[in-house]
N, C-alpha and C positions, 0 to 999 in steps of 0.2 A: 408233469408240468416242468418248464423248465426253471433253470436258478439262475437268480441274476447277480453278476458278480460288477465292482464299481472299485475303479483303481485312479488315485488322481495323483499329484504332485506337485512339490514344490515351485514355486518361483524361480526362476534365478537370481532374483534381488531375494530370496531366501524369507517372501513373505511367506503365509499361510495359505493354501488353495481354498478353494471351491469349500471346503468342506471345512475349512478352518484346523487341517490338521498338519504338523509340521513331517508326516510320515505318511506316503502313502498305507493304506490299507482295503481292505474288501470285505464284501460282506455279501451274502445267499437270501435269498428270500425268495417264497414261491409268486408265481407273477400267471394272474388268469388270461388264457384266451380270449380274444374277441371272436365271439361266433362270427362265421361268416353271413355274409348280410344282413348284418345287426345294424341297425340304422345310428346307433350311435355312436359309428367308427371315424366318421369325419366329425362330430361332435370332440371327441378323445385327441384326433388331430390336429385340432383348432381351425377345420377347413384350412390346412397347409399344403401343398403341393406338391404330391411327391412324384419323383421322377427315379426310374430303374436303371441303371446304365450296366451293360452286357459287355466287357472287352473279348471277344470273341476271337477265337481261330481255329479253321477245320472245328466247326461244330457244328456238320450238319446233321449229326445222328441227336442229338438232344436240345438242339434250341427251339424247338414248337413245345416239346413237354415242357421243357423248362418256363416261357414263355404262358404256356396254357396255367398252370401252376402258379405263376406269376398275378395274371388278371384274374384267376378266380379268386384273389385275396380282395376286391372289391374295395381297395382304395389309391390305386395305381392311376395315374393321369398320363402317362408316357414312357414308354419305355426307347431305349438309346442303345442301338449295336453299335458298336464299332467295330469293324473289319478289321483288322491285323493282314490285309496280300495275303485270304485263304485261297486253296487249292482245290477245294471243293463246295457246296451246294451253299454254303452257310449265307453267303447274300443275295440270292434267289430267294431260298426259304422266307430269309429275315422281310424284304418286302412284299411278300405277301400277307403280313401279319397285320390287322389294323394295332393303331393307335401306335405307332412303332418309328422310328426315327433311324434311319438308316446314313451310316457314317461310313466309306471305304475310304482307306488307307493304301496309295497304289504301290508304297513297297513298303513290307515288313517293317515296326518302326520298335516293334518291342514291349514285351507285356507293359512296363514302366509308361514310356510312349504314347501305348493304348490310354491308359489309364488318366493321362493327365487330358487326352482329345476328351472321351469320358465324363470327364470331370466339369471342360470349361464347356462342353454341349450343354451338359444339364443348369449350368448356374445363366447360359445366353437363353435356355428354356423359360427360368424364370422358378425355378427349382427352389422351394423351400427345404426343404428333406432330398437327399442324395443317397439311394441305394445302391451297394453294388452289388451284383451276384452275380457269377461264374455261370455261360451258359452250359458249361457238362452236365449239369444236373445231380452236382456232389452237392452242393446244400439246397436243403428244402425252403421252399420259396414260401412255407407256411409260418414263417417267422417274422414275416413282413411285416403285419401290424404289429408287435409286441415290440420288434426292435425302434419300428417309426413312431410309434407313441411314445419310446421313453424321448426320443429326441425334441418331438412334439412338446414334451412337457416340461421343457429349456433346462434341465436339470443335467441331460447330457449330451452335450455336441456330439457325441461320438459312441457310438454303440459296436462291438463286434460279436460276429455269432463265431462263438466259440465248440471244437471238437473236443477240447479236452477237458471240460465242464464234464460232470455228469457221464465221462469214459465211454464216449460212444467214439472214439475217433478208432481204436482196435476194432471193436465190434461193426464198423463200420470197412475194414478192411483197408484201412493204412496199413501199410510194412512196417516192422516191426523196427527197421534201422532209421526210417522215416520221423515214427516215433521216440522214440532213445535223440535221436537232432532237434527234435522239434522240445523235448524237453531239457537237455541241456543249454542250449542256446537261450529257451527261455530263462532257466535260471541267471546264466550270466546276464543277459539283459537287464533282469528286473536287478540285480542287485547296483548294475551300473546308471541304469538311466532310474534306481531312487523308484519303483514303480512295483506293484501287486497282479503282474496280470497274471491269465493261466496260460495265453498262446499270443504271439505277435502275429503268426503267419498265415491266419486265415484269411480266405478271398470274400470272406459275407461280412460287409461291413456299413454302416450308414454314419451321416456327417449331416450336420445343421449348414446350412447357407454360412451364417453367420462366421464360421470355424472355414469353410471352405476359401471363405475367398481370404481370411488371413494367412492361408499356409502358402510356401514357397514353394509351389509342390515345381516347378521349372527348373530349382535349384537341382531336383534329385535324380537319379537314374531313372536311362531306358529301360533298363532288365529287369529282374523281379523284386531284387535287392527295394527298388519302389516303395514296395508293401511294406517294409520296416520303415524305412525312414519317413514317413508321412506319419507312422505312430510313435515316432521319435519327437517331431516335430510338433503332432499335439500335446504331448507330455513337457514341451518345453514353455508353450504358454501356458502351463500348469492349468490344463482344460482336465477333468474327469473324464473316462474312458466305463464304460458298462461294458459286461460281456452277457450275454445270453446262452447259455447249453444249445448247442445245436449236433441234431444226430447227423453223419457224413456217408455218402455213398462213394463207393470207390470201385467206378463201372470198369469195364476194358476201355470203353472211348472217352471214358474221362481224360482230361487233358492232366499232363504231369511231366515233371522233367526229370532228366536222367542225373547220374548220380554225380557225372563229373561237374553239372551244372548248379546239383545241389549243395557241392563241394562251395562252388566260387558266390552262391546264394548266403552260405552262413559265414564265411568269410567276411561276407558286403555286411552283413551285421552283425559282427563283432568292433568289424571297422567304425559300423554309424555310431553302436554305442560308445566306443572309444572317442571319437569324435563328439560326443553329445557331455559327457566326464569332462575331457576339455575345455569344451567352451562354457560350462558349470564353472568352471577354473580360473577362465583368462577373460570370460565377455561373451564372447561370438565365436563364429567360427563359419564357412561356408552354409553347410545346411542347416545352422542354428543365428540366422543374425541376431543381432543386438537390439534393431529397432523395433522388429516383432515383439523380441523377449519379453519390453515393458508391459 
């Protein structure tokens, strides 16, 4: 089963969060599945609307498993490609699929990019709940109810399905230098942005309506550097963050970037966090305004 871990924070007026606590912290508990086809799934979700958004590129080798995997969670209303200018089958495949929303991008705009098209499709859908997941088919899409019900039950705007919960992200065949970045970086993070997570950088992650259309996500990058700063940016309206254990696959046509780009990826967050200390410091700051903050 998996364990669910809940990281919030401060204010920047230096109240008490969510949780009434003046330190972030976290906490494990096991958390049951919903069988599938258990009728009382949309019961659990308060009949809310959840919508899947797929930022896609060159996946034509796993976007129907992924896709298939997806709809047999039996509470999915829509699911949302968006095209990245691939090169191969991936928006062929993708309309052929029912209940599917197909979005092309005529040049390349950038994982970040992708994500905010992504983003504003599903809140113009009418999106109560906002999933994302990676069409590679590195996270399993059997997560869907567990992570959409915590958000369901207003308690977390923000859920991420975590690899390194629960130590399946080796076992799952991340590199080992992969690994070693993805925990450093987390350390320095949490200690700057005042926060308890176990990973910033996963691609499975879900958002309440509510949370989505206060973030500035416009303010932030093309590139992938994105993915941080959007959990930067929740940690600054001192919203709660839950993570979920999730196991990871790490296919060959899994999508992943090279080293010099994962170079200028931890870099971009070091940066956010420095910037995010900052504006903790002075007020504001570009991707932390002031008027959000309150």
């Amino acid at each position: 089963m998996p364990l669910l871990r809940v990281s919030s924070c401060t204010s920047r007026q230096g109240g008490k969060g969510t949780f009434g606590g003046k330190r972030s912290f976290a906490w494990t508990t096991r958390f049951a599945f919903l069988k599938q086809g258990d009728v009382k799934k949309r019961a659990v979700l308060n009949g809310q609307k959840i919508v899947v958004v797929m930022p896609a590129y060159n996946a034509e080798k796993t976007l129907r498993r992924t896709y298939q995997e997806v709809m047999a969670q039996d509470i999915v209303d829509l699911v949302i490609v968006v095209d990245d200018a691939s090169h191969d089958e991936t928006v062929a495949i993708a309309r052929t699929l029912p209940h599917v929303q197909v979005e092309v991008h005529p040049e390349n705009r950038g994982y970040g990019g992708n994500q905010k098209t992504c983003y504003h499709l599903a809140l113009a859908a009418g999106a109560d709940i906002v999933v994302m997941i990676h069409p590679d088919y590195q996270y399993t899409p059997s997560l869907l109810p567990a992570m959409a019900s915590l958000v369901a039950s207003g308690l977390y705007p923000c859920v991420l399905g975590s690899r390194i919960l629960g130590g399946g992200a080796l076992r799952g065949g991340m590199p080992l230098w992969k690994y070693v970045a993805n925990r450093f970086l987390t350390l320095v993070e949490n200690f700057l942005l005042g926060a308890k997570l176990s990973e910033y950088h996963t691609g499975y992650r879900a958002f309440a309506r509510s949370l989505l259309e206060r973030l500035p996500i416009e303010r932030n990058s093309d590139d992938f550097v994105f993915d941080n700063q959007i959990l930067a940016q929740v940690l600054w309206l001192g919203c709660p963050i839950g993570e979920v254990t999730c196991p990871a696959r790490y296919l060959p046509e899994a999508s992943s970037i090279n080293f010099r780009r994962s170079l200028r990826y931890g870099l971009g967050c070091l940066a956010t966090a420095l910037e995010y200390r900052w504006a903790k410091n002075f007020g504001h700051s570009r991707l932390f305004p002031e008027l959000l903050a309150q």
